[in-house]
Backbone bond lengths (Angstrom), bond angles and torsions (degrees), N, CA, C in turn:
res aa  C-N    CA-C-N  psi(-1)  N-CA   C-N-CA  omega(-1)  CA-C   N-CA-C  phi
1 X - - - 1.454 - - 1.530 111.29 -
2 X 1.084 128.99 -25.92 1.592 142.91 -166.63 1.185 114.12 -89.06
3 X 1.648 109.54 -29.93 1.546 122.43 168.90 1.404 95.33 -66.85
4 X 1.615 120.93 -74.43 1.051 109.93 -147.19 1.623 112.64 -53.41
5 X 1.515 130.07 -36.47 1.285 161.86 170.51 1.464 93.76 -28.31
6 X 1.730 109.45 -73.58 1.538 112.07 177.43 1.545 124.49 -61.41
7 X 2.030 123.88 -12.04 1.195 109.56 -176.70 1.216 88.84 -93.01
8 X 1.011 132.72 -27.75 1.759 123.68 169.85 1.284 132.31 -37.37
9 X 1.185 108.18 -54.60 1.630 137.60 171.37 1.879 97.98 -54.27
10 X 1.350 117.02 -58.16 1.172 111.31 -174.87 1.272 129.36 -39.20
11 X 1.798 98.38 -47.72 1.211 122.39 -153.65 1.568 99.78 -86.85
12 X 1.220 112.76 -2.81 1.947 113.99 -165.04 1.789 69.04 -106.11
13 X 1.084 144.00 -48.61 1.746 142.15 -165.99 1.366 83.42 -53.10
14 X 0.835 138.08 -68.97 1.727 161.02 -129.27 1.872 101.99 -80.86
15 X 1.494 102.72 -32.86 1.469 90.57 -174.16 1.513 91.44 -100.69
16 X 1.437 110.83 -35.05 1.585 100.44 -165.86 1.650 119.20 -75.14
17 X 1.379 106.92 -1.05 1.301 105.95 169.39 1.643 114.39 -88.86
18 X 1.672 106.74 -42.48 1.569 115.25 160.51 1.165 121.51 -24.63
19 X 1.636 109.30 -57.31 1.916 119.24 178.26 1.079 92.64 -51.80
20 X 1.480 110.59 -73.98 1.723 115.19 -161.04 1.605 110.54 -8.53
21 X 1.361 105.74 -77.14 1.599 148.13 -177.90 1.519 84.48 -33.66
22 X 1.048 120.92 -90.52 1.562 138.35 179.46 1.752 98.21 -2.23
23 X 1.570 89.55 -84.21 1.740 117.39 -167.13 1.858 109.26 -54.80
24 X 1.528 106.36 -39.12 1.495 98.89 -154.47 2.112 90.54 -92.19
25 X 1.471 99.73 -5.56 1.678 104.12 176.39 1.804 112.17 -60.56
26 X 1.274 106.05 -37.25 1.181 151.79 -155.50 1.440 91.53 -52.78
27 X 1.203 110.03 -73.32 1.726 140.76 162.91 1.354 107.81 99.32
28 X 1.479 125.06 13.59 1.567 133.61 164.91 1.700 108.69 -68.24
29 X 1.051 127.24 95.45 1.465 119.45 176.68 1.923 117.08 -60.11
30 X 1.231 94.98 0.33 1.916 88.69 164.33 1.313 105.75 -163.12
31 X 1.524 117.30 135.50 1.393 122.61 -170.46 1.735 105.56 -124.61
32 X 1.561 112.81 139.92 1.379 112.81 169.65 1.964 98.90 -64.53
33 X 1.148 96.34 159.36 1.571 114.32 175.95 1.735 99.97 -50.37
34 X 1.187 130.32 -94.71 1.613 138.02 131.08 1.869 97.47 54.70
35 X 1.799 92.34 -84.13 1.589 114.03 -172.94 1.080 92.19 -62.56
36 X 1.157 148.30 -81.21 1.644 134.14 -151.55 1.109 108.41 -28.66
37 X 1.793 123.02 -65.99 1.542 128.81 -162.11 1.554 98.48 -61.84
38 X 1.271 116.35 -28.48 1.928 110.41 -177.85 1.042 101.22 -53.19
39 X 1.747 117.43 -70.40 1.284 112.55 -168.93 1.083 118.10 -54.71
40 X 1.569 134.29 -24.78 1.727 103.18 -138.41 1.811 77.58 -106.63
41 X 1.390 119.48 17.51 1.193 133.16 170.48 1.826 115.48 -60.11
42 X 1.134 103.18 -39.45 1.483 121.47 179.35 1.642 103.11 -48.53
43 X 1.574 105.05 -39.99 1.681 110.96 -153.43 2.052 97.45 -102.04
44 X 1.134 115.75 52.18 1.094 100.03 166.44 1.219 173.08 15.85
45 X 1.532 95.65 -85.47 1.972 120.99 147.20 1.167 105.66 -35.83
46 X 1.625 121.85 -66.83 1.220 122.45 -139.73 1.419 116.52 -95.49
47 X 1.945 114.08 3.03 0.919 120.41 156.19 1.106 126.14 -101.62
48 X 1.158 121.66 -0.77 1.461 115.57 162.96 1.677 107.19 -88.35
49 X 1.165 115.56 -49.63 1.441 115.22 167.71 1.209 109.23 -19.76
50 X 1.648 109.53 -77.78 1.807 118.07 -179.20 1.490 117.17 -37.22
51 X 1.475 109.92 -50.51 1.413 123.68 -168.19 1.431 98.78 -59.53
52 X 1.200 133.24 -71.58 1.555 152.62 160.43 1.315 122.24 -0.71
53 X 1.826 108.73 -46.77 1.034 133.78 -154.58 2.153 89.40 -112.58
54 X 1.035 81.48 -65.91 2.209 78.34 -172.45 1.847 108.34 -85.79
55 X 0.768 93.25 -33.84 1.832 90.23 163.13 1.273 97.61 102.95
56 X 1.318 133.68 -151.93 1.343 143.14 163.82 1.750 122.71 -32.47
57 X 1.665 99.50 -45.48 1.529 97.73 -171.08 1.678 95.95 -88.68
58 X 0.823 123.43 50.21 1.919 114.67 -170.08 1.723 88.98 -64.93
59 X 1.181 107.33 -77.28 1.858 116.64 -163.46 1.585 107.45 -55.10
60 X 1.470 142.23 -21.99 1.148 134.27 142.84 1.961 116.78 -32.21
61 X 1.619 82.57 -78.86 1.828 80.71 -176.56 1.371 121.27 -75.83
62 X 1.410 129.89 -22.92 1.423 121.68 143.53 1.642 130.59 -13.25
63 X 1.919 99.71 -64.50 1.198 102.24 -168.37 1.812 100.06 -84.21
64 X 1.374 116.77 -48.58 1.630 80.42 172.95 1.054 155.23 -79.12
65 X 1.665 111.76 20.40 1.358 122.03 159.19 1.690 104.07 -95.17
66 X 1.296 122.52 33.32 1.133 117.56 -167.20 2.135 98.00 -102.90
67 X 0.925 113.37 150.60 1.416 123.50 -168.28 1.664 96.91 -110.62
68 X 1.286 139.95 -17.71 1.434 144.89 -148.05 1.616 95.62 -137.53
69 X 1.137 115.76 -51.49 1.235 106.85 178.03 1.116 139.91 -94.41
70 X 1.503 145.48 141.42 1.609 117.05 -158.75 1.914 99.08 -129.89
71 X 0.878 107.97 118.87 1.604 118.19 -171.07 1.625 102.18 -114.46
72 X 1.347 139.31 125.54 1.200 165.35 -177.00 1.392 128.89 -93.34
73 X 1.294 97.83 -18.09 1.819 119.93 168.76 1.820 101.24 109.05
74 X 1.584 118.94 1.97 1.155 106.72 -166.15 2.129 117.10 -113.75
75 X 0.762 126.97 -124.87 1.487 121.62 -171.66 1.572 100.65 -98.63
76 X 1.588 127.91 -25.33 1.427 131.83 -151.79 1.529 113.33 -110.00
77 X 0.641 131.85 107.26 1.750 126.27 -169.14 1.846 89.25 -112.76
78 X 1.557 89.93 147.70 1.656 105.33 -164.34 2.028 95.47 -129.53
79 X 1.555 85.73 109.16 1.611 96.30 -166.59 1.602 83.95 -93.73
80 X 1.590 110.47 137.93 1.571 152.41 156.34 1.806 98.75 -59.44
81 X 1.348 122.99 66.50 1.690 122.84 172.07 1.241 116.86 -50.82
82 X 1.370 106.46 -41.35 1.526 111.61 158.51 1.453 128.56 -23.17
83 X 0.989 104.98 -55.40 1.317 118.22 -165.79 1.733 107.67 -70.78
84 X 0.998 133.94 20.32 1.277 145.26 170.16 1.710 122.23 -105.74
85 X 1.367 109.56 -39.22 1.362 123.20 156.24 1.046 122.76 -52.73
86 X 1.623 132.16 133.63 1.222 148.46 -167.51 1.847 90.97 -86.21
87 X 1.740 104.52 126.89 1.960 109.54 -176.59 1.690 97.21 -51.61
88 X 1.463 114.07 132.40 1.061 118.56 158.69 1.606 117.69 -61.24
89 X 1.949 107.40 127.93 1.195 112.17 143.83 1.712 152.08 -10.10
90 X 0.842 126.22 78.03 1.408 116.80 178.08 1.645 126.33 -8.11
91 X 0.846 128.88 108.30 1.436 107.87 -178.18 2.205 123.74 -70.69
92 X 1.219 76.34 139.29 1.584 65.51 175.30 1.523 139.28 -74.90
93 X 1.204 115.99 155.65 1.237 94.83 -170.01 1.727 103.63 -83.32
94 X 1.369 116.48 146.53 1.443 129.84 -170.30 1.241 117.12 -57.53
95 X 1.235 139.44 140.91 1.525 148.43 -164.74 1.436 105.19 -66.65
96 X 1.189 144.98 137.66 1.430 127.55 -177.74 1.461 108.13 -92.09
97 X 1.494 98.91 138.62 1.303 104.48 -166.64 1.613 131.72 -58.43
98 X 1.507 131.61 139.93 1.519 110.60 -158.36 1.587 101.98 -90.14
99 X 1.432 115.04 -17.64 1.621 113.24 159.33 1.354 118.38 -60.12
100 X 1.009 134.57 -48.64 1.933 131.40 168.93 1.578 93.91 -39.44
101 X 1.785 120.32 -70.70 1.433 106.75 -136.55 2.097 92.66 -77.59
102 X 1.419 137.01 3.08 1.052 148.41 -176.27 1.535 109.86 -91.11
103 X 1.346 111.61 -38.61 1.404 126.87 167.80 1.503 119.02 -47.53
104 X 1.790 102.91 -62.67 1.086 119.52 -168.63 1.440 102.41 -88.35
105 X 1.407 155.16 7.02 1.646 155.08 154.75 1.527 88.18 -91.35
106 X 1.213 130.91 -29.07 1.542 103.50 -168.50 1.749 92.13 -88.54
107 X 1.500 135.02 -39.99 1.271 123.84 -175.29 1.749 104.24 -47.58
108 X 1.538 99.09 -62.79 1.377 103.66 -178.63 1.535 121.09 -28.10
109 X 1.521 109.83 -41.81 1.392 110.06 -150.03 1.387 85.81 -104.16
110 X 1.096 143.68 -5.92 1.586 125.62 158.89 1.521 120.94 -96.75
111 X 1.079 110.49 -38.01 2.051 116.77 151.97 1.677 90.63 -44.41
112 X 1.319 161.88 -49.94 1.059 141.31 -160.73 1.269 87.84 -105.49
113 X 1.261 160.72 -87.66 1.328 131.79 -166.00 1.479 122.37 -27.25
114 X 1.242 115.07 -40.08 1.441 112.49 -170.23 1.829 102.55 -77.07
115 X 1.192 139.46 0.22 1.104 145.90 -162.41 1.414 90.14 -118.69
116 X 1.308 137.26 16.71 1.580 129.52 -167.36 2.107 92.12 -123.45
C-alpha cells in the first residue's frame, strides 16, 4: 500500500514540475487563471493525463504543490521566471595581478640597493 502511496506522490511531483516547466518556459512572470489552461494546452498528453488522474480540480492542486509558482486562491498566479535559469556559477576569485607582484620585487630590490 505505501508503494503504491509513494508512486502516486511521484507521479503528482512528475506532473507538477512538467506544468512548472510549461508556465515558467512561458517567461510571463504572472498569468490570469484563463492563460495557464491556454498554455499548458499546447502539451496535450499531459493534460489529459493530469485531468484523468485529479479530476476537475487538477490546476488547484497542481499549483499548490507547486514550488515556482505561487497561487493565492484568486484569478492571478505569479510564476517564479527565475526558475528557468541555470544557478549561476561562483565567480572566481581574480588572477592576481602580475603588475602588483613586479611593483613590489622592484620596490624591494631598490629599498635593498639603496641600503648597499
Amino acid at each position: 500500500f505505501e508503494a503504491e502511496e509513494s508512486q502516486k506522490d511521484d507521479c503528482l511531483d512528475t506532473w507538477t514540475r512538467q506544468i512548472e516547466e510549461a508556465l515558467v518556459a512561458c517567461g510571463m512572470p504572472e498569468m490570469q487563471w484563463d492563460q495557464i489552461e491556454m498554455n499548458l494546452m499546447r502539451n496535450q498528453d499531459l493534460l489529459q493525463e493530469v485531468q484523468a488522474a485529479l479530476g476537475r480540480n487538477w490546476l488547484p492542486i497542481v499549483l499548490a504543490r507547486s514550488k515556482h509558482v505561487l497561487w493565492k486562491g484568486g484569478e492571478t498566479v505569479r510564476i517564479d521566471v527565475r526558475a528557468s535559469r541555470p544557478a549561476e556559477e561562483p565567480a572566481e576569485e581574480p588572477a592576481p595581478r602580475e603588475r602588483s607582484r613586479s611593483r613590489s620585487k622592484i620596490s624591494r630590490i631598490s629599498s635593498s640597493e639603496i641600503q648597499k
